[in-house]
N, C-alpha and C positions, 0 to 999 in steps of 0.2 A: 818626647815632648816637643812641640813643635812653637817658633817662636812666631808672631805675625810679624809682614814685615820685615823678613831676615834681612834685607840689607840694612835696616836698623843695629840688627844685632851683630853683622857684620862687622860697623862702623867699629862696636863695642871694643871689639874681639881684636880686629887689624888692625884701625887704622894706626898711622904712624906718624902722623904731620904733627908738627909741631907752633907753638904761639911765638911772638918774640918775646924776650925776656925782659920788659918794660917793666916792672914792679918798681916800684921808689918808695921810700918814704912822706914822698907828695901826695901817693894816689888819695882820689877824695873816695873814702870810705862811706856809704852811707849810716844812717841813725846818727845818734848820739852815745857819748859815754857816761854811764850813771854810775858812778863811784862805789858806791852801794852793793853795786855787784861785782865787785871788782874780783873776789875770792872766788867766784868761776870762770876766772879768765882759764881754763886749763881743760884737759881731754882726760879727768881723772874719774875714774867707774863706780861712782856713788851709786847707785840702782843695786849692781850686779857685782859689789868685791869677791874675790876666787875664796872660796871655802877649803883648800884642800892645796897640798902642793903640787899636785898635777895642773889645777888649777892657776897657781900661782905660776910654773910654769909657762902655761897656753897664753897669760897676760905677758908676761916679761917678753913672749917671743912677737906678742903683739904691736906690744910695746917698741921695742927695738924694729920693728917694721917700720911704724910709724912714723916713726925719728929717720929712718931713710928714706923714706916720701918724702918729709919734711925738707932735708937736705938739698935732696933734687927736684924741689918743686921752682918752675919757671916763673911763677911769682909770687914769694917767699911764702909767708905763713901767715895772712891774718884771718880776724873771725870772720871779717865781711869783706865779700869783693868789691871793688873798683869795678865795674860792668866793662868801663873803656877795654880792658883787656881782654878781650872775647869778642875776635872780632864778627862773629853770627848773630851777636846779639841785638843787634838794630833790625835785622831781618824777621826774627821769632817774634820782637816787640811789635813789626811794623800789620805782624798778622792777628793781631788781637784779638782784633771785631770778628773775625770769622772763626776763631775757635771758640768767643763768647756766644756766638751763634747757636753754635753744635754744644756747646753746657746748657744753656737754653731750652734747648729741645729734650734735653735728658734728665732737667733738675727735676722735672715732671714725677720722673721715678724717687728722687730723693728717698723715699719714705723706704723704698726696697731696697735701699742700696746696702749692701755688705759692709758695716762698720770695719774698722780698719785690723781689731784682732781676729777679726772671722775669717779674713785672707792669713795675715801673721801673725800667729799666735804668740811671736815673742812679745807682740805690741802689747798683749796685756799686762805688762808690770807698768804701765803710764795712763791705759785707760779699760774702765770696767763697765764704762754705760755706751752709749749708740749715738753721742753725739759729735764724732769723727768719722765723717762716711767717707767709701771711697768709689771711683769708679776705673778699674785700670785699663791704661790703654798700651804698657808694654813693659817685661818684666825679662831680666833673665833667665831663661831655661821655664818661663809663663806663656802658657796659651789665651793670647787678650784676643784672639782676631775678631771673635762674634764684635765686642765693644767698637775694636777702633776701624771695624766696617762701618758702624753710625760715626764715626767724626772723622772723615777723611781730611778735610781741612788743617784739624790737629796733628792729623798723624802728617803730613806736609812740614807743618813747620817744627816739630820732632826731628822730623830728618835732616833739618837745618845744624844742629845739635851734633859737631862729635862725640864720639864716644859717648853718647846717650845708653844709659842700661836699666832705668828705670821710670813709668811715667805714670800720673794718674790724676783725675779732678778729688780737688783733698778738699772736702766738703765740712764745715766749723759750725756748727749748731750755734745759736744765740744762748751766751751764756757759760760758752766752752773753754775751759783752762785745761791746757796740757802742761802737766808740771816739768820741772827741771828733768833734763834724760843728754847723754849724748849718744850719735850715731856710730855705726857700726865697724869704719874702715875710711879713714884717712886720704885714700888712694882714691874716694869720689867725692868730686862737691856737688852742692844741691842748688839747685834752679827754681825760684820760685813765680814766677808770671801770673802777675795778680788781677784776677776778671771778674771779682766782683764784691767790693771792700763796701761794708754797711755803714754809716754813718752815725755818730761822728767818728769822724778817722780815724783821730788820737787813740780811741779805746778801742782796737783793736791794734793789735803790736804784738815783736817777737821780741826776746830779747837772746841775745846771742854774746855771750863771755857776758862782758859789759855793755854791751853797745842796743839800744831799745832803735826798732827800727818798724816802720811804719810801710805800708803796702799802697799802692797807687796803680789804680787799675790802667794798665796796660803797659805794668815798667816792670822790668826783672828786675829781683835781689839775686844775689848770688852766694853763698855760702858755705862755711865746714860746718857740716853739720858735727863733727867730732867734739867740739867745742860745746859745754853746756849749756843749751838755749831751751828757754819754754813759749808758750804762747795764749794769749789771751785773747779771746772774743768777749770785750762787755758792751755787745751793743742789741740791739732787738732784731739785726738781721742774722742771714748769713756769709759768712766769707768764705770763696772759692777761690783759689790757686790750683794751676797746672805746676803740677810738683814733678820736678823732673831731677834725678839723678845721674852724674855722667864722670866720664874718668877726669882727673884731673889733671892737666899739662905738667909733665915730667920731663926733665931729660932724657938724654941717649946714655945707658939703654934700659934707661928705668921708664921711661915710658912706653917701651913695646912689653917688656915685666909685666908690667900696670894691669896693660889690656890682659895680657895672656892670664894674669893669676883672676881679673873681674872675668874671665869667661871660664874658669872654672868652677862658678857658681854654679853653673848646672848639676852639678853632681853632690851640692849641698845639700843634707837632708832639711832644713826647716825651709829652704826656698821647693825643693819639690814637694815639700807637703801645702805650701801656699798655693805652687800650682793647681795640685788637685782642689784646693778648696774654690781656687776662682773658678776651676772649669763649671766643678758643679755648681755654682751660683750662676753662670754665665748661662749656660747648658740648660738651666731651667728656669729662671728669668724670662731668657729669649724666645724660648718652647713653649712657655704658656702665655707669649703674644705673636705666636704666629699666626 
């Protein structure tokens, strides 16, 4: 399986650099917090509780991972990042217009594009219609390269991104609710670069534990996805985000851990069956516009 890109996937894998440990309790968090929601402030597996004790098991061991990420993460544990701390991120945001460019030229296809269980088929416990499309432009142990040969611009400011190991335009149908779910591992946070938010703002939002947070085209959020968030499009457009996943800043030497256990994703079976499913989408896509 070949990755595009590899020094992307490099970053993934080695890098080693570290952030400074700036976290406070001052940092200004973005959204608001809605009380309301308060009983998902937590990373607990409503979708998916273990049926079986091997199962219960595999949780606990997860579990207990989790909580050592936690421990050694460089700035502490909340649902929503402070962006100040990432210091790439003025860079990625300053490239906006030229990634919304390359979406631009591609929404065109919308209509063909592979909804988001037809790559992951775990995705289907959260959505069963075609109104979450995707377009990937870099995966672990995934062959995106046909893709992110049309958005080179993208894949530039991607590279900006340590520890970057997942990318793709996350395409929101008018009308689209993803219910409550949390993500899959701790040890990544999610990057969301918002390029093209429909009107009126308000009604379109994520909400994350508690915290209701609002997208503004050409600003990152930054987040755990671990934490149970859903998302709502009530508006008559569509909303696109470059959705990026990437490791998260650990100490020594839980953060060279980090990378080494996120680059043996390769060898996971539901990520190499995604692979096969994007080649052939990509594979034949591309072939029946050459």
């Amino acid at each position: 399986m070949r990755f595009p890109y590899p020094d992307l996937l490099q970053s993934a894998v080695n890098d080693t650099t570290t952030a400074p440990d700036t976290w406070s309790p001052d940092a200004i968090l973005p959204g608001v917090a809605d009380p309301s929601y308060n009983h998902y402030c937590d990373r607990a597996h409503r979708l998916t509780p273990p049926s079986s004790l091997w199962g219960r098991l595999l949780r606990w061991a997860q579990d207990t991972l989790e909580a050592t990420v936690v421990r050694y993460s460089l700035h502490g544990d909340p649902m929503v990042y402070d962006a100040r701390h990432f210091g790439w991120v003025p860079a990625v945001e300053a490239d906006w217009r030229q990634v919304r460019a390359e979406l631009d030229a591609i929404m065109v296809y919308r209509d063909q594009m592979p909804s988001f269980q037809e790559i992951l088929r775990e995705v289907d416990v959260i959505q069963q219609d075609h109104d979450w499309k995707t377009f990937f432009l870099a995966g672990i142990g995934m062959d995106c390269s046909a893709n992110a040969a049309r958005c080179p611009e993208t894949m530039k400011a991607l590279s900006r991104i340590p520890g970057m190991t997942t990318a793709f335009f996350s395409i929101l149908s008018p009308g689209k609710h993803i219910p409550p779910h949390r993500g899959a591992y701790n040890g990544l946070l999610r990057l969301h670069l918002a390029l093209q938010v429909p009107e009126p703002g308000e009604r379109v939002r994520i909400r994350i534990g508690n915290r209701i947070c609002r997208w503004h085209e050409g600003r990152a959020l930054i987040f755990d996805d671990t934490f149970n968030h859903e998302v709502w499009n009530d508006t008559e457009g569509y909303r696109v985000v470059l959705f990026v996943d990437f490791a998260r800043p650990l100490r020594w030497p839980w953060h060279w851990l980090n990378r080494r256990f996120l680059g043996m994703g390769i060898f996971a079976p539901f990520l190499r069956e995604a692979n096969r499913r994007q080649q052939r989408w990509q594979r034949a896509f591309w072939n029946s516009r050459a």
